[in-house]
C-alpha positions in Angstrom: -11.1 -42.0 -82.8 -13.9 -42.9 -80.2 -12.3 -43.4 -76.8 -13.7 -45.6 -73.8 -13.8 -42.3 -71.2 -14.5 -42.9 -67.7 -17.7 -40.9 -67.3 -19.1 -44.0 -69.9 -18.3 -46.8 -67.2 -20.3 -48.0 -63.8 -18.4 -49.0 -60.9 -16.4 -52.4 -60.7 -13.1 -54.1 -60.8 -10.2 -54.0 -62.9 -8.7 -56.7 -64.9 -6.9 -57.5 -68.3 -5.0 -60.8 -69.6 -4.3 -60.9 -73.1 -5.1 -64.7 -73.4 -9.0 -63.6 -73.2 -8.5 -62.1 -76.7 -7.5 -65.9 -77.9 -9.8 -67.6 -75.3 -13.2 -65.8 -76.9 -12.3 -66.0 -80.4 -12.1 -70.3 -80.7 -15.3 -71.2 -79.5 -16.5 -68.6 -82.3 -14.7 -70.5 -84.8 -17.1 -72.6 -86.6 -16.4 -72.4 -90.9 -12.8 -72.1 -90.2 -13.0 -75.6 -88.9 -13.9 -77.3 -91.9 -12.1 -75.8 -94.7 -8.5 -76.3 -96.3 -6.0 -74.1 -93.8 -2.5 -73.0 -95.5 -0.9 -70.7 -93.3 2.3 -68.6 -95.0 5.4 -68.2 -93.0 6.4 -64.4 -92.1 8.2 -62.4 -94.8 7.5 -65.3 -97.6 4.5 -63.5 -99.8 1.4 -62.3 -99.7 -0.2 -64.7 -102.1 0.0 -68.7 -102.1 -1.4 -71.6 -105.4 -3.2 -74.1 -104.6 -2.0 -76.6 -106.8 -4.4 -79.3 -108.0 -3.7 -82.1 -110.5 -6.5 -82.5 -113.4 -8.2 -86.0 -113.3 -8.0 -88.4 -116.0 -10.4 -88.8 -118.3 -11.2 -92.9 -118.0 -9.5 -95.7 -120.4 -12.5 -97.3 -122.1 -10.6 -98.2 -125.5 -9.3 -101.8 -125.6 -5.5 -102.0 -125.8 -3.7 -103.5 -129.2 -1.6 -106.3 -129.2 2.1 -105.1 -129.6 1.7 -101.8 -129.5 1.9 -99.1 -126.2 -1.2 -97.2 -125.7 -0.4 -93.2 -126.1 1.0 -91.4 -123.6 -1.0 -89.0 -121.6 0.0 -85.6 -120.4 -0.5 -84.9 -116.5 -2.0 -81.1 -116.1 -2.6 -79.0 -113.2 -5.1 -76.1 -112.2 -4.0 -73.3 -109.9 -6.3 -71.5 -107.4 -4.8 -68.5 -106.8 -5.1 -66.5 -103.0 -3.8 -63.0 -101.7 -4.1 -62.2 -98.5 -5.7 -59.1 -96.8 -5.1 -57.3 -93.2 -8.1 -56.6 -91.2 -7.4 -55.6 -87.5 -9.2 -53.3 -84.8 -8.5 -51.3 -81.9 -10.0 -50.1 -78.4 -8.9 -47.0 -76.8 -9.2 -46.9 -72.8 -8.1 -43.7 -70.6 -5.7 -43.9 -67.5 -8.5 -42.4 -65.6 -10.9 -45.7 -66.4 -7.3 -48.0 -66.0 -7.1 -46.0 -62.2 -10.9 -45.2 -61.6 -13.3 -47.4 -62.7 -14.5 -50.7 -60.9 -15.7 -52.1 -64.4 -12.9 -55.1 -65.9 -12.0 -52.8 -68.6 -9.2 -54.0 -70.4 -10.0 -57.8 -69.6 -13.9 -56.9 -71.1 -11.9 -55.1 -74.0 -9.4 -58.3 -75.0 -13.0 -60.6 -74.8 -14.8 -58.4 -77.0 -11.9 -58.2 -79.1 -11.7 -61.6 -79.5 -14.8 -62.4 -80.4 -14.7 -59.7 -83.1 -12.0 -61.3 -84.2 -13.2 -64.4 -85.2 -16.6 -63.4 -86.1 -14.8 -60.6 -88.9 -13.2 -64.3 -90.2 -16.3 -66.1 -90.2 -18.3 -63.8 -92.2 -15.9 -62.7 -94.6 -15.9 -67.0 -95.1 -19.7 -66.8 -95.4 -19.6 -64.0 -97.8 -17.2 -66.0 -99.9 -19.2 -69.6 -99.5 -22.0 -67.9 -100.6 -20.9 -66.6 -104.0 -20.6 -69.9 -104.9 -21.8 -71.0 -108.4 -24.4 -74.3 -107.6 -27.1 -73.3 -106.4 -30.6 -74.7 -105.7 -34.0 -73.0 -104.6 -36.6 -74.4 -102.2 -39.1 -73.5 -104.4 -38.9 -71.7 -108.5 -36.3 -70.8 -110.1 -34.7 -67.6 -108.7 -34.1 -66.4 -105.0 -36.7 -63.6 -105.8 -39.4 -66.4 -105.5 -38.3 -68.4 -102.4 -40.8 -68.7 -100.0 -40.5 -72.3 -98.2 -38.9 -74.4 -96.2 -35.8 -76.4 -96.8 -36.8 -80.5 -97.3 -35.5 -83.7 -97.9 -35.9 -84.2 -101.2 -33.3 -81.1 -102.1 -31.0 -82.2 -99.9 -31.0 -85.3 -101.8 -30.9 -83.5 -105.3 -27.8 -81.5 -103.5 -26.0 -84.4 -102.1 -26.5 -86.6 -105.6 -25.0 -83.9 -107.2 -21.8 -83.3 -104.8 -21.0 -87.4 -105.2 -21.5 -87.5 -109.2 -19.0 -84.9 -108.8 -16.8 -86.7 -107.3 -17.1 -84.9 -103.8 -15.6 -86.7 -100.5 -17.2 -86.5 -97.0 -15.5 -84.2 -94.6 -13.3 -86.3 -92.6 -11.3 -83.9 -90.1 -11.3 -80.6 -88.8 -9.3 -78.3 -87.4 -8.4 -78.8 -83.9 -8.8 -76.3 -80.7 -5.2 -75.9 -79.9 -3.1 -72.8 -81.0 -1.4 -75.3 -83.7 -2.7 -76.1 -87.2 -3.6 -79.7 -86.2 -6.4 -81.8 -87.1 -9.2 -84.1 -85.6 -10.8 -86.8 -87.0 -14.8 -86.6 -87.6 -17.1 -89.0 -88.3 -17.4 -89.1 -92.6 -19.9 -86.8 -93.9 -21.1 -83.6 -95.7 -21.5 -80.6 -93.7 -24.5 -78.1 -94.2 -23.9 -75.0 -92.8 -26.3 -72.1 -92.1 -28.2 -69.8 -89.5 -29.7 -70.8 -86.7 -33.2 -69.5 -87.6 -33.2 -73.0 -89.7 -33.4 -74.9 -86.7 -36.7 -75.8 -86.6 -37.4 -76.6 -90.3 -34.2 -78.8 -90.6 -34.9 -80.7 -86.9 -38.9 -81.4 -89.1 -37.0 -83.2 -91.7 -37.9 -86.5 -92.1 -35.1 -88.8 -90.2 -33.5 -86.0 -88.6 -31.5 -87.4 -85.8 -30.2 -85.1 -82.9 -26.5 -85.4 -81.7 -28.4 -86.2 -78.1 -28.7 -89.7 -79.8 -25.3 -90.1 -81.9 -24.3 -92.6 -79.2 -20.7 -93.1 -79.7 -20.4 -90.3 -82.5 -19.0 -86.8 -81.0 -20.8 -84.2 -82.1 -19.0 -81.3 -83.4 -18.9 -77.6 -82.7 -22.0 -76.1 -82.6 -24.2 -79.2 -84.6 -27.5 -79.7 -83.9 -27.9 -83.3 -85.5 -27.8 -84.9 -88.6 -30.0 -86.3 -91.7 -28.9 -88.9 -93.5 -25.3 -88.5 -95.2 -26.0 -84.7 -94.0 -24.5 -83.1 -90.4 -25.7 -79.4 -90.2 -24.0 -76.7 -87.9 -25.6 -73.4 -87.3 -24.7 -70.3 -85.8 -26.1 -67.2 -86.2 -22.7 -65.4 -87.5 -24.2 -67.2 -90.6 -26.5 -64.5 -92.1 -29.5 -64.6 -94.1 -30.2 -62.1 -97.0 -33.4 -60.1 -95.8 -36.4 -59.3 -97.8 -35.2 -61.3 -100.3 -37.5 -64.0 -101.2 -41.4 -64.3 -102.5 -44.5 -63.6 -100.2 -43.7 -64.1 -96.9 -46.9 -66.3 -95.9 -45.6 -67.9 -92.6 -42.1 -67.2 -93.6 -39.6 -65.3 -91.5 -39.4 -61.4 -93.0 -37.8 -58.3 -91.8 -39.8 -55.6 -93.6 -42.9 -57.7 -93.7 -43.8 -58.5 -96.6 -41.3 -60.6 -98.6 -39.5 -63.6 -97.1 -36.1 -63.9 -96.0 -34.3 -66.2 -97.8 -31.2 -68.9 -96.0 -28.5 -69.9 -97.6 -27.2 -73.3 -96.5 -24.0 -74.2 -97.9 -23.5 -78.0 -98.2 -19.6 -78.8 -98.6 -17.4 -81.7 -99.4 -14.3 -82.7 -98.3 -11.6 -79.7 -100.0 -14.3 -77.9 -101.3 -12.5 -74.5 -99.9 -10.1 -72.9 -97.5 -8.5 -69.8 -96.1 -5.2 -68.3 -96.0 -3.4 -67.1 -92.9 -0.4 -65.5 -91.9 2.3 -67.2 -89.1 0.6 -70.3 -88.3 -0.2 -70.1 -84.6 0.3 -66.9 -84.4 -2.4 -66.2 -87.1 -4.6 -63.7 -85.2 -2.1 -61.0 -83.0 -3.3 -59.6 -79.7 -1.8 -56.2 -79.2 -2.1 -55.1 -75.6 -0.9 -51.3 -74.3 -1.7 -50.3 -70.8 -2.3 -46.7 -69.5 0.9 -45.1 -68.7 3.1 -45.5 -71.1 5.2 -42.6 -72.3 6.0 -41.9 -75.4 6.0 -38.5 -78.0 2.5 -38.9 -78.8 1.4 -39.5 -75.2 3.5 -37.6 -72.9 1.5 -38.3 -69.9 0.5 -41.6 -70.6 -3.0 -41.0 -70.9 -4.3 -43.8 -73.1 -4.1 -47.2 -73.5 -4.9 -49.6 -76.5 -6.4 -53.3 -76.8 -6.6 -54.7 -80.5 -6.0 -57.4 -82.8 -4.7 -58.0 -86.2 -4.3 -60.7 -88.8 -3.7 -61.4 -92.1 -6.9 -63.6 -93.8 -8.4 -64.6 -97.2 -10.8 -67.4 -97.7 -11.7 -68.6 -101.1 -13.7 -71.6 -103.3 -11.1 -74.5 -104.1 -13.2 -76.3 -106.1 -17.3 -75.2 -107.2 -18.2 -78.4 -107.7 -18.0 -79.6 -104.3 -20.3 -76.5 -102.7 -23.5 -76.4 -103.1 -25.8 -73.4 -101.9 -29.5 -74.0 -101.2 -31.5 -71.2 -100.9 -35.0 -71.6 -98.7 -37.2 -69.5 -96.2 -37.5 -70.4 -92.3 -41.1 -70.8 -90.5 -42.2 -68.0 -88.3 -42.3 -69.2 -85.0 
């Protein structure tokens, strides 16, 4: 186990509140907004259905007089989630707790924190990104991506997600430690890295939350075209070297182009699972000095976190994943 020594520290000052851990994780938070939230109560299960009724086809056949139209039979789909534990742990010696002018412990529940959440967020990515409709900037495969994203497949994408029957986001999840909600202005969301920045603020009537006027922007948007709001953060990852030639495309290895995902999402489209409700993400603090059989002089302490987390795809036909290139700058 690697173990924060001393000799590894410059000189500061000491300090450690456990409410870092919590206070550096939220403003990470960014998918987890968006998406269906079902925490489990303690000692219930490790898997929860979402339960979904099927919709009915339509009634285009003309009643007859006298007689009752057949009966139809009301089904249901299941979307089946098990959770999984993820945690992590920093080791720090008395002698750094005693000697070291560096905030140790209080640096240790930040960093903690942040890992946290960013763990959550990508593991959400990863899942976002497996999703089944997809749509290229340019030919037919992500092998031969090589432009920009543009208004036109945005269009395609959002056309698609309401002939589908897919609702604006209306609310997200809220800042506080509960599972409440906000309301948001109606709309899709399109989410991806901020390397898109650029490309997506070129699209034709692209309007920047700096001008929403009364409309609050939300966490970490940059503006918004048409029915569209995009939020970017650079948790959100691109897939390197994947594309066609690079031209004046982004690429890591130099010679093939990076290609973006950006996932569009309507209202329901998916979710995570968590364990507790507010209590969801679990700081666990143990100072230097603390005696036990394992640590007789109480030579080490611990920061760490752990939670219980699975994200998953409610419903493919309300995700959409367009896959483009960014400009070089």
């Amino acid at each position: 186990m690697a173990t924060t020594t001393y000799s590894s520290l410059s000189q500061r000052t000491t300090a450690f509140a456990a409410k870092e851990m919590l206070a550096h994780a939220e403003p990470i938070a960014c998918l987890s907004k968006f998406g269906m939230l079902k925490p489990i109560p303690k000692n219930k299960a490790n898997q929860v259905k979402f339960r979904r009724p099927v919709p009915l086809a339509v009634a285009t056949t003309p009643l007859t007089e006298g007689s009752a139209p057949t009966s139809l039979a009301l089904g249901y789909e299941d979307v089946s989630v098990t959770l999984a534990q993820l945690g992590a742990v920093v080791e720090i010696t008395d002698v750094v707790n005693d000697l070291a002018e560096d905030p140790v412990l209080k640096d240790a529940a930040m960093m903690c924190g942040e890992q946290a959440m960013e763990t959550i967020e990508t593991l959400m990515w990863g899942v976002l990104q497996g999703g089944t409709n997809v749509f290229y900037a340019n030919g037919t495969a992500r092998s031969a991506v090589n432009t920009v994203i543009t208004l036109n497949k945005q269009r395609a994408i959002t056309r698609q997600l309401k002939g589908n029957r897919g609702k604006k986001i209306t609310q997200m999840l809220s800042s506080s430690v509960k599972f409440g909600t906000v309301a948001v202005a109606p709309a899709f969301i399109g989410f991806a890295h901020t390397d898109l920045e650029s490309d997506i603020r070129g699209l034709t009537g692209f309007t920047p939350t700096e001008q929403y006027g009364s409309m609050e922007a939300l966490p970490y948007e940059i503006g918004k075209v048409e029915d569209v709001r995009y939020i970017l953060t650079p948790v959100l990852s691109s897939i390197a070297n994947a594309g066609g030639a690079k031209g004046s495309m982004i690429s890591t290895g130099g010679t093939s182009a990076d290609v973006y995902p950006v996932v569009y999402c309507a209202k329901d489209s998916y979710g995570s699972v968590s364990l507790k409700g507010s209590d969801a993400m679990t700081p666990y603090i143990r100072n230097p000095g603390q005696i036990d059989s394992a640590d007789p002089l109480g030579q080490k302490g611990t920061v760490g976190w752990k939670t219980y987390h699975k994200s998953f795809i409610a419903n493919q036909s309300w995700l959409c994943r367009l896959e483009c290139a960014a400009t070089a700058l």
